[in-house]
C-alpha positions as CSV (number, residue, x, y, z in Angstrom):
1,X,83.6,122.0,107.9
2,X,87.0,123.2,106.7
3,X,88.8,120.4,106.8
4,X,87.2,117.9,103.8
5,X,90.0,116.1,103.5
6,X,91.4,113.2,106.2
7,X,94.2,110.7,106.1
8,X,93.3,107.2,107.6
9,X,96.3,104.8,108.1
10,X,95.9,101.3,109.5
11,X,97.4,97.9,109.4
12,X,96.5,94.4,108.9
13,X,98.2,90.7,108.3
14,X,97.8,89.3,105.0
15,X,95.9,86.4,104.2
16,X,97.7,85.9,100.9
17,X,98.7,82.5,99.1
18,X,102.2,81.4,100.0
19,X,103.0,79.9,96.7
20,X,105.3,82.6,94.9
21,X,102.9,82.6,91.6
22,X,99.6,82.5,93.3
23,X,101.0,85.4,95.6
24,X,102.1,88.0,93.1
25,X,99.1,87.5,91.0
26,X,97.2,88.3,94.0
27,X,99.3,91.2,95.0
28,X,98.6,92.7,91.2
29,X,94.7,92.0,91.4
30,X,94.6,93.8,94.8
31,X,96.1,97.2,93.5
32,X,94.5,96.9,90.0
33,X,91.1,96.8,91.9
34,X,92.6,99.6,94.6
35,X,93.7,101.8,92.1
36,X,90.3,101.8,90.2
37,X,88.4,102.1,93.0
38,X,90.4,105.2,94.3
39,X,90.6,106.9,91.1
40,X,86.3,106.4,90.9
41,X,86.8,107.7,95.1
42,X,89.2,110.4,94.7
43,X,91.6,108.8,97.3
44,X,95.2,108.6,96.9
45,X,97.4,106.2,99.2
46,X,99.8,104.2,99.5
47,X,101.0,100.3,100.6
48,X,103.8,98.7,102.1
49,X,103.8,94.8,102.1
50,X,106.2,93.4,104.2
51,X,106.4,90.0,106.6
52,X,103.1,89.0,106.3
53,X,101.4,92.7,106.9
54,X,99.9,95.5,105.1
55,X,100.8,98.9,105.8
56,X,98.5,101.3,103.8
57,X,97.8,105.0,104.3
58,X,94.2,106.3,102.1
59,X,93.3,109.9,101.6
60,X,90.4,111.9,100.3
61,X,86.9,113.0,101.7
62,X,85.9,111.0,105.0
63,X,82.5,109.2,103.8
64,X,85.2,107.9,100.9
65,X,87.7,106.7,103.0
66,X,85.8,105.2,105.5
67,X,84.0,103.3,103.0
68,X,87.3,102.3,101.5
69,X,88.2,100.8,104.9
70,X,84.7,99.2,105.4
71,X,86.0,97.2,102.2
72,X,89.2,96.6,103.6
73,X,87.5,94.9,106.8
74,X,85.7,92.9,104.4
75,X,87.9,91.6,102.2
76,X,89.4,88.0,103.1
77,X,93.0,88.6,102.3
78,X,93.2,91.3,105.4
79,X,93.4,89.8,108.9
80,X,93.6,91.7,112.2
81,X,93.1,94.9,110.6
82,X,93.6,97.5,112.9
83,X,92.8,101.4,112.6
84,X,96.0,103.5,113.4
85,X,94.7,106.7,112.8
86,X,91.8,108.9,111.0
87,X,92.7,112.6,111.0
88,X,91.6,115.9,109.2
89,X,94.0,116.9,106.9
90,X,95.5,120.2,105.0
91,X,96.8,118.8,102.3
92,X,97.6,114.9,100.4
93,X,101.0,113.5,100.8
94,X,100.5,111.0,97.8
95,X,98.5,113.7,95.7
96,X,99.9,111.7,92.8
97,X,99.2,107.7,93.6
98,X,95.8,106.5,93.6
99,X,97.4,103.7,95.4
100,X,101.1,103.6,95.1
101,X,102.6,100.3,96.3
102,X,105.9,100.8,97.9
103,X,108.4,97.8,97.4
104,X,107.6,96.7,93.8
105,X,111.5,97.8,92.7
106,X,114.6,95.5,93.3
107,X,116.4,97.5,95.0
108,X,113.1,99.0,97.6
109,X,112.2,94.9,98.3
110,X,116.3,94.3,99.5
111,X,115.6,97.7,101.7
112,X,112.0,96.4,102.8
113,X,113.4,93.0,103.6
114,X,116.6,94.4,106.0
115,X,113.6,96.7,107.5
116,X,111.8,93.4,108.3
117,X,114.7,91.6,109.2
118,X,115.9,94.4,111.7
119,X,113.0,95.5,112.8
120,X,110.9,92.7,112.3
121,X,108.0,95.6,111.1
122,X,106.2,95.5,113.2
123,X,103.6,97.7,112.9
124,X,101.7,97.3,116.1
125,X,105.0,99.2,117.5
126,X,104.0,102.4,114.5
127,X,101.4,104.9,115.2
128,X,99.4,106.3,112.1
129,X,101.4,109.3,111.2
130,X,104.7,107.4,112.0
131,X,103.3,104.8,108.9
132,X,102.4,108.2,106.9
133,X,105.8,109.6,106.9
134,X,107.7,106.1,106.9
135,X,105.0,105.5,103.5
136,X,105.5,109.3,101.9
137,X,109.3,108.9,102.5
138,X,109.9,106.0,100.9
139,X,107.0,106.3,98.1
140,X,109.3,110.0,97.1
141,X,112.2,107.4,97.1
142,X,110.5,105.0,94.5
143,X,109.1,108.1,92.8
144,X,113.2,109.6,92.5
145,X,115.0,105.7,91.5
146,X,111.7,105.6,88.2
147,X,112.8,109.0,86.9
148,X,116.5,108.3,87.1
């Protein structure tokens, strides 16, 4: 088969601590044990936490990513996970993030939290390549305002 590569997106609400401390040391333990994963998988990504959900796109070979997302449906602190989309791909929008969370910067959580306040995010209203783009757009923002 041509295509090796595929891009899964989905979505899922978190199952995260509400204390502030307990949260963000969650948060950190989550992509620390992403990132090594995907770097060992070859997948690159990205996530966008906002209002109580995950947004995540994962790239790479399909036995990878699917086995990525098996763990994903496993893991406790995902709820309601739901597959957006799983499609061959030409190339990898996040060719540089093993697993690039979007939102860690002041000035990304005041945009995330007017996104969630207009829009509510809801991403039962997003398809998979609408959370792709809205992901790669905003992970080339984060990208630009750390070089500057």
């Amino acid at each position: 088969m041509k295509n090796s590569m595929f891009r899964l997106a989905y979505y899922s609400h978190n199952h995260l601590p509400d204390d502030a401390a307990t949260f963000a040391v969650s948060i950190q333990e989550l992509l620390e044990k992403s990132r090594a994963n995907n770097l060992r998988d070859g997948i690159t990504g990205a996530l966008l936490f906002n209002k109580g959900c995950f947004a995540q796109v994962l790239e790479g070979s399909l036995d990878k990513v699917e086995a990525a997302f098996e763990r994903i449906q496993q893991d406790e602190r995902h709820g309601d996970v739901s597959l957006l989309a799983l499609d061959p791909i030409e190339q990898r929008s996040f060719p540089n993030w093993a697993m690039g969370f979007i939102g860690k910067s002041q000035k990304c959580a005041e945009r995330f939290s007017t996104i969630g306040t207009l829009s509510g995010f809801d991403p039962t209203a997003l398809n998979g390549g609408e959370i792709q783009s809205l992901l790669r757009d905003l992970a080339l923002e984060e990208e630009t305002a750390y070089q500057s």
